[in-house]
SEZA-648323 format. One record per residue: residue number from 1; residue in three letters; x, y, z of N, C-alpha, C in turn. Coordinates in steps of 0.001 Angstrom, whole numbers, plus 500000, padded with zeros to 6 digits. Example, Ala and Ser with C-alpha at 12.3 -4.5 7.8 and 13.67 -1.06 7.14 Angstrom:
2
  gufi  selo     npx     npy     npz    capx    capy    capz     cpx     cpy     cpz
     1   ALA  513190  494310  507800  512300  495500  507800  513200  496700  507800
     2   SER  512850  497750  507080  513670  498940  507140  512900  500030  507870
// end
This chain:
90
  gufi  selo     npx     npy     npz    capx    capy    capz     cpx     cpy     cpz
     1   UNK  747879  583051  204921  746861  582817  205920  746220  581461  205662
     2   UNK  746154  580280  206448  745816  579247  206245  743836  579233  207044
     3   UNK  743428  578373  206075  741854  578207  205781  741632  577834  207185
     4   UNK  740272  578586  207931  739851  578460  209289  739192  577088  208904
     5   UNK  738765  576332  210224  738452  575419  210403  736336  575849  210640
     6   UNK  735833  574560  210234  734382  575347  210940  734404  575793  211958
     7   UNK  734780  575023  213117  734546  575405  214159  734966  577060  214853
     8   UNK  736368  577303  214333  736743  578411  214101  735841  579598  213514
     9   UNK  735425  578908  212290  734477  580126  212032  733375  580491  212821
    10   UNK  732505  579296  212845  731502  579208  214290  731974  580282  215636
    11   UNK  733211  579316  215860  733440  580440  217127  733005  582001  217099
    12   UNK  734007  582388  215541  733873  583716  215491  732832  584313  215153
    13   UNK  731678  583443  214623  730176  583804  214492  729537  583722  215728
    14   UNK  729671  583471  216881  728989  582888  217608  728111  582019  217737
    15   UNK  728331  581289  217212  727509  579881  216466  727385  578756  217422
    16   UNK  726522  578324  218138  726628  577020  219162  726358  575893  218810
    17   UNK  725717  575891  217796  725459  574673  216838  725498  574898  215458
    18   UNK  726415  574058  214535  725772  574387  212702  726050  573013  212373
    19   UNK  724696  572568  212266  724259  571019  211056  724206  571059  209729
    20   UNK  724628  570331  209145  724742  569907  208081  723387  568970  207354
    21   UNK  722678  569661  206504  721530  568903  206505  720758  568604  205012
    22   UNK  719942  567659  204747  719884  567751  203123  720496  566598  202094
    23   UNK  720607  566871  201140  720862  565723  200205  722671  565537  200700
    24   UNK  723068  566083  200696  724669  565537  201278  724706  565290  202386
    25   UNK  723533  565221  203382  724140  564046  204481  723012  563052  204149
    26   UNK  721893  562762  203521  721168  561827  203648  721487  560467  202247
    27   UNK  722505  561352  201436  723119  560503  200232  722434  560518  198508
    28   UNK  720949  561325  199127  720342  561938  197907  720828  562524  196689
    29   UNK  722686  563133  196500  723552  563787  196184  722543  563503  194381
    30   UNK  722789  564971  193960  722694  564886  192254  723168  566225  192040
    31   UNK  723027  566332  190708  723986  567767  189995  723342  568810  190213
    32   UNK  722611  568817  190643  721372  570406  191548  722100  570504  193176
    33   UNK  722756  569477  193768  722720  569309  194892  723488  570857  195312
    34   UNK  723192  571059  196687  723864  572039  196718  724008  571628  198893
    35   UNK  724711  572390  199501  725311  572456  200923  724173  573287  201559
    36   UNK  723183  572291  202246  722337  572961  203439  722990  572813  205056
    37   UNK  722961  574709  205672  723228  574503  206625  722371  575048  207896
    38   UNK  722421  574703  209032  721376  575461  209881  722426  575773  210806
    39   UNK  722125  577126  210944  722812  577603  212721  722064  578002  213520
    40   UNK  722732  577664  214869  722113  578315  216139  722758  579363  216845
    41   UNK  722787  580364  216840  723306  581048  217297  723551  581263  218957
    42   UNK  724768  581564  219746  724944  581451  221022  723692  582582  221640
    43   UNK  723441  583674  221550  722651  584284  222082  720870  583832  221662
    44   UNK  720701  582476  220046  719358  582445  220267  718666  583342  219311
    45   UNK  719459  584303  219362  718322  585054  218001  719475  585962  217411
    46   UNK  719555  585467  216196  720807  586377  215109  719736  587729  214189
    47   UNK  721320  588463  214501  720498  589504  213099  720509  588976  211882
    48   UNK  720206  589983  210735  720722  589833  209490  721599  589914  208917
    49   UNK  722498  590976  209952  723992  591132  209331  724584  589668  209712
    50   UNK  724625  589673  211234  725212  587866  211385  724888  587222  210504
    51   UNK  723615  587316  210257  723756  585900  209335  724481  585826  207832
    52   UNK  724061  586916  207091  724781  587273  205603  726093  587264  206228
    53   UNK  726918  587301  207317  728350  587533  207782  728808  585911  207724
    54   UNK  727876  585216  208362  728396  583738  208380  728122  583153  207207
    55   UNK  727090  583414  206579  726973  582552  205023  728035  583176  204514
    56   UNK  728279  584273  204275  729962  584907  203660  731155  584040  203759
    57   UNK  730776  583684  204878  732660  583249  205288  731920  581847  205282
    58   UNK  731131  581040  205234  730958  579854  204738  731056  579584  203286
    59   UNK  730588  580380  202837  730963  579866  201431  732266  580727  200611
    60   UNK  732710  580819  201642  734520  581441  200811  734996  580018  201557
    61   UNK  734575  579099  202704  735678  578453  202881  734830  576929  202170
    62   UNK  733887  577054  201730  733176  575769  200732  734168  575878  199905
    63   UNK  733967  577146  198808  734855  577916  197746  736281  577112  197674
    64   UNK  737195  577424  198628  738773  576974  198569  738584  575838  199080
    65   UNK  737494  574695  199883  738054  573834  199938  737414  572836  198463
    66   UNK  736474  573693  197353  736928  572528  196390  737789  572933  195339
    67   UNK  738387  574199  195591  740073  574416  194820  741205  573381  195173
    68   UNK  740478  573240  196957  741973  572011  197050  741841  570726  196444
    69   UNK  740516  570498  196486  740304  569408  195550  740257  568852  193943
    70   UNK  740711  570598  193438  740099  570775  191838  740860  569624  191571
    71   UNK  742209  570105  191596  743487  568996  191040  743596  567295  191067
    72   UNK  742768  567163  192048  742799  565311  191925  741167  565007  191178
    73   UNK  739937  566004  191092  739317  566053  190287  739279  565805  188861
    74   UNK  740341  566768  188729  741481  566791  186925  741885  565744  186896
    75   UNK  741941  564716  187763  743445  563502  187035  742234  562087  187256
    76   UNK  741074  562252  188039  740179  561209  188054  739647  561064  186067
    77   UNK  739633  562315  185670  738922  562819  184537  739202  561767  183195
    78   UNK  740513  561513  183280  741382  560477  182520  741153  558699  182881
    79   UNK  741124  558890  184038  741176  557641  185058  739460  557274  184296
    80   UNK  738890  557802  184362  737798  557651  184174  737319  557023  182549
    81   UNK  737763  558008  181788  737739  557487  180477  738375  556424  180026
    82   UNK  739858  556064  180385  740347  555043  180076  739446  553675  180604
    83   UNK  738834  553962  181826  737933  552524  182145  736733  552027  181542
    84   UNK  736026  553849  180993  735413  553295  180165  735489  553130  178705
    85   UNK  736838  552967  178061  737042  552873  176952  737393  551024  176904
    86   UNK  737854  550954  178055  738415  549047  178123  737386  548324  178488
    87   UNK  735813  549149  179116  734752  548257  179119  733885  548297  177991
    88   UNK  734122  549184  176893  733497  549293  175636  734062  548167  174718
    89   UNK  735417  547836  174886  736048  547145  174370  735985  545771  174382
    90   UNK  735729  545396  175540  735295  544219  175964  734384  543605  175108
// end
């Protein structure tokens, strides 16, 4: 089963709007940072189950998309040290 898209998920939430908001879009980013989101829901007023339903499936697809990323994460890790071992050197 390949990873829904937001919008996809949205759809299936009934979601008419979801922003992205907070230190990762304003560039504030630090090691506390974490993914603020706001929805609007198509009808205007969500329950509680909707909503714990869409944070669910938002953060299973946060989740796998930084598994897809773990791996080039791992190989920066090296990349990294070696540059700063040749500017120590200097």
């Amino acid at each position: 089963m390949g990873m829904s898209s937001l919008a996809e998920i949205a759809a299936r939430h009934r979601v008419r709007l979801l922003l992205q908001h907070g230190s990762t879009v304003s560039g504030h980013l630090h090691s506390e940072s974490d993914l603020d989101v706001a929805a609007l829901f198509d009808d205007g007023q969500a329950s509680l189950a909707s909503v714990v339903a869409l944070s669910a499936e938002l953060r299973m697809y946060a989740f796998r998309r930084s598994q897809d990323h773990r791996r080039f994460l791992a190989l920066e890790r090296p990349y990294v040290r070696q540059a700063l071992r040749r500017l120590a050197a200097r």
